[in-house]
FIKOL-890196 format. One record per residue (C-alpha): residue number from 1; residue in one letter; x, y, z. Coordinates in steps of 0.1 Angstrom, whole numbers. Layout:
BEGIN
+-----+--------+-------+-------+-------+
! num ! residu !     X !     Y !     Z !
+-----+--------+-------+-------+-------+
! NUM !      A !     X !     Y !     Z !
...
+-----+--------+-------+-------+-------+
END
This chain:
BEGIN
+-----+--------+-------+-------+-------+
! num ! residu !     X !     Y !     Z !
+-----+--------+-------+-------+-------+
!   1 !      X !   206 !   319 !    53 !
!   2 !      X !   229 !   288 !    55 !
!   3 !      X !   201 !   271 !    81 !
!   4 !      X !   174 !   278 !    56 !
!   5 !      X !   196 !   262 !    26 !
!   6 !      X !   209 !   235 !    46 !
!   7 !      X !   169 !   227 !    54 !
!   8 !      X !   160 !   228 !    18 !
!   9 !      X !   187 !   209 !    12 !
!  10 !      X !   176 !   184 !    34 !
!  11 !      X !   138 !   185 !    24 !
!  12 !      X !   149 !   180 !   -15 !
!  13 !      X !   170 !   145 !     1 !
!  14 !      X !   140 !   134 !    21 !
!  15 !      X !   120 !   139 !   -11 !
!  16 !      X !   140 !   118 !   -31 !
!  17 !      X !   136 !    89 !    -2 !
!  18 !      X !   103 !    94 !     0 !
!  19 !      X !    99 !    88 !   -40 !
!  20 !      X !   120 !    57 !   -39 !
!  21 !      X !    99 !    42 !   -15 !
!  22 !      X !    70 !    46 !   -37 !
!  23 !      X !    90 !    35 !   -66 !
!  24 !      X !   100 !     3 !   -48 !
!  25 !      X !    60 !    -2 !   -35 !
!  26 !      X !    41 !     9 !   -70 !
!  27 !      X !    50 !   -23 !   -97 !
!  28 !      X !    44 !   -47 !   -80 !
!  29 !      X !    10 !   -30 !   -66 !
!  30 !      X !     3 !   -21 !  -104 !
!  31 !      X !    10 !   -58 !  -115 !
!  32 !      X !   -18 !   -68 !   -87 !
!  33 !      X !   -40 !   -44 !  -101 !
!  34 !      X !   -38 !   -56 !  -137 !
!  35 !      X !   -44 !   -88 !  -122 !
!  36 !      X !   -73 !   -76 !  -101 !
!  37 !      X !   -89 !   -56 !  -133 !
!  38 !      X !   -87 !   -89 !  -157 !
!  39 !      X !  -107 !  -110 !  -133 !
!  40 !      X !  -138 !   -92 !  -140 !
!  41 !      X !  -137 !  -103 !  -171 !
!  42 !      X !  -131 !  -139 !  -167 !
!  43 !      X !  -165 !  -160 !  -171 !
!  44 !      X !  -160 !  -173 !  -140 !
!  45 !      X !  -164 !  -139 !  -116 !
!  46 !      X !  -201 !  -144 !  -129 !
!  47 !      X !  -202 !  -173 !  -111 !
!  48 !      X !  -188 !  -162 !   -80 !
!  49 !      X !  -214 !  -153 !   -49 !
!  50 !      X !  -225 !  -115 !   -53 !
!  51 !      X !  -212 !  -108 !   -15 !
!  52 !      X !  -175 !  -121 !   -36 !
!  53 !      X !  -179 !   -98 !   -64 !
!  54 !      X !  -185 !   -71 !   -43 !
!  55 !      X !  -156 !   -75 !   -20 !
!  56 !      X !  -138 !   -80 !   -52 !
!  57 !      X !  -146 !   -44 !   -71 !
!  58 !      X !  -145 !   -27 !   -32 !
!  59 !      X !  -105 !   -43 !   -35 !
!  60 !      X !   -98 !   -27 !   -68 !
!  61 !      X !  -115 !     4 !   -55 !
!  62 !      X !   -89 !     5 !   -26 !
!  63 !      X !   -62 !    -4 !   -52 !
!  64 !      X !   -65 !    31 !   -66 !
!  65 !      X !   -70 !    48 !   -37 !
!  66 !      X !   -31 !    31 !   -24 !
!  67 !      X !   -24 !    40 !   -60 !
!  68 !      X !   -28 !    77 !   -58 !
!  69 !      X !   -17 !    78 !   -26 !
!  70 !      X !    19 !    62 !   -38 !
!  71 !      X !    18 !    89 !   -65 !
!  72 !      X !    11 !   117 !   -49 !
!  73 !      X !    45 !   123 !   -33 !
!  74 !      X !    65 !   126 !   -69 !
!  75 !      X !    36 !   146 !   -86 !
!  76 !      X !    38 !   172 !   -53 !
!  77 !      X !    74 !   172 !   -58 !
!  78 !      X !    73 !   178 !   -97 !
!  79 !      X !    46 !   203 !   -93 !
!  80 !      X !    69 !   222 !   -71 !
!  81 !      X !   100 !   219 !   -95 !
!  82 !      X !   121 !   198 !   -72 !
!  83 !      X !   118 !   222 !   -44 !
!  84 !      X !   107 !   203 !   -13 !
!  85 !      X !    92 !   221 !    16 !
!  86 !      X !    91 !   206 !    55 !
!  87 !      X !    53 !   209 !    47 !
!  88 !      X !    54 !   181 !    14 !
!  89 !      X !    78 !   159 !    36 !
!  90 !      X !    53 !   155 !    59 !
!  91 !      X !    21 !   152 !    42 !
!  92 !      X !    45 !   130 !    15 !
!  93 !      X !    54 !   107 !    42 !
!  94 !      X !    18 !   103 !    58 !
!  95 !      X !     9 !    94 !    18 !
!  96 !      X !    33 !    67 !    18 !
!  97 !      X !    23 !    52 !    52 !
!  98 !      X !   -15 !    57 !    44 !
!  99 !      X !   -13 !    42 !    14 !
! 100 !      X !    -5 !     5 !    30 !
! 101 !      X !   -36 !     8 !    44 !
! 102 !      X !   -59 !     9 !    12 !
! 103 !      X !   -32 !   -14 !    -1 !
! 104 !      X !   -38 !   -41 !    28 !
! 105 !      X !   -74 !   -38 !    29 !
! 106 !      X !   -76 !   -46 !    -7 !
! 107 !      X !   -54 !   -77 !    -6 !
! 108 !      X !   -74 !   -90 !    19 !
! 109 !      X !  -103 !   -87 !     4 !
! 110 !      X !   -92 !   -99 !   -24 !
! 111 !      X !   -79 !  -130 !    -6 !
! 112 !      X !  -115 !  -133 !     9 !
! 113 !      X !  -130 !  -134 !   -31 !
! 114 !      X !   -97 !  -163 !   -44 !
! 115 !      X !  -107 !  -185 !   -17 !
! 116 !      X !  -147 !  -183 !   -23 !
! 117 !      X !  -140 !  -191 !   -56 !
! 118 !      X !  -118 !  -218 !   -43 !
! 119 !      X !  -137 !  -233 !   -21 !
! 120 !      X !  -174 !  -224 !   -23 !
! 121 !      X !  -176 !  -214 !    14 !
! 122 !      X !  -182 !  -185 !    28 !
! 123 !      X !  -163 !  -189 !    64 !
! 124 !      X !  -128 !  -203 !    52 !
! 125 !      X !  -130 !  -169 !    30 !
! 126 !      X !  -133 !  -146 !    57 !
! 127 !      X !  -108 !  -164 !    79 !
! 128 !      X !   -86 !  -162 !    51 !
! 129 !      X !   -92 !  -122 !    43 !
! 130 !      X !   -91 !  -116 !    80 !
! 131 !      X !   -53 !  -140 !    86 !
! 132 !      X !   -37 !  -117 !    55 !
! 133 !      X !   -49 !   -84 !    72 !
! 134 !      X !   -35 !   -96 !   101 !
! 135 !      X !    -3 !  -101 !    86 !
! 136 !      X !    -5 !   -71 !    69 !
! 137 !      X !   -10 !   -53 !    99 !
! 138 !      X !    15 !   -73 !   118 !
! 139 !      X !    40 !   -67 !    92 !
! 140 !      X !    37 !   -26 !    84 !
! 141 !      X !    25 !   -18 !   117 !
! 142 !      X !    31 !   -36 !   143 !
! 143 !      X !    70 !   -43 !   132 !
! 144 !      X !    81 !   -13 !   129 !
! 145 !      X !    70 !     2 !   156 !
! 146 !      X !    95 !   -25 !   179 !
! 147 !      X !   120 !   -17 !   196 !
! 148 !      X !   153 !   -16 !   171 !
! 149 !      X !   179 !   -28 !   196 !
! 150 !      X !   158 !   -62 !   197 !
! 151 !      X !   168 !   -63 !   157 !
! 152 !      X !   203 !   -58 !   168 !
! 153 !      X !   227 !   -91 !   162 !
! 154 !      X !   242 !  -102 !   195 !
! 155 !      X !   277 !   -91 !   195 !
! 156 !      X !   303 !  -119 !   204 !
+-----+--------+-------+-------+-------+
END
C-alpha cells in the first residue's frame, strides 16, 4: 500500500509541474492570440495578398489548437479532483510538448503574413516563416534533446 501512496503521491507532484509549465507558456500565447484575432479587423488585412490572409487565419487556427492543448493538463487534473494517475502524467506531458508544435507553426506563419504586409514580396515572407520555425524547432527540440553535461560550467 505505501508503494501505491508514495506513486500517487508522486503523480499529484508531477501534475502540479506539469500545470505550471502551462501556466508559464499560456499568457503570453493568449496575448499573441488577442493580437492575432484583432488583425482581422484592421482595414489593412483586406489589403493583404489572399495566400497572406490565409496563412494568417490557418495561424490563429493553430493558436487554439496549442491553446487546448496547454489546457488540457489542469482541466484532466480538475476533472479528476486532484488525483493524478501515471496515465494523465503521461498523456499531460505529451499535451504540453505537442502543444509547441501548433504553437510554432502558428508563429511562423504568422511571421510569413507581418512580413508580406511589410514588404509586399512573397519570397522574403517565406524565408522569414521558414528562419522562425527553424528557430522554433532549434530551440524546443533540438536543445533539449543535447547532451546536459555540455551545459555544465567548467569547474576551476
Amino acid at each position: 500500500m505505501d508503494d501505491q501512496a508514495s506513486q500517487e503521491k508522486k503523480n499529484d507532484k508531477e501534475m502540479r509541474h506539469i500545470i505550471e509549465e502551462a501556466r508559464v507558456i499560456l499568457p503570453g500565447l493568449q496575448a499573441v492570440f488577442g493580437f492575432q484575432t484583432i488583425a482581422v479587423f484592421n482595414e489593412r488585412f483586406k489589403d493583404l495578398e489572399t495566400y497572406a490572409q490565409a496563412c494568417h487565419l490557418a495561424g490563429l487556427g493553430l493558436m487554439v489548437i496549442a491553446m487546448a492543448m496547454l489546457m488540457t493538463p489542469a482541466i484532466y487534473y480538475r476533472a479528476q479532483h486532484g488525483h493524478a494517475t501515471s496515465l494523465m502524467v503521461k498523456v499531460s506531458r505529451r499535451m504540453i510538448r505537442g502543444a509547441l508544435m501548433p504553437l510554432a507553426c502558428g508563429m511562423s506563419l504568422d511571421m510569413l503574413t507581418v512580413i508580406s504586409l511589410a514588404t509586399d514580396k512573397l519570397a522574403p515572407s517565406i524565408a522569414a516563416s521558414v528562419l522562425t520555425f527553424l528557430l522554433f524547432l532549434s530551440l524546443w527540440y533540438l536543445l533539449p534533446r543535447r547532451d546536459p553535461v555540455q551545459f555544465q560550467e567548467p569547474r576551476s
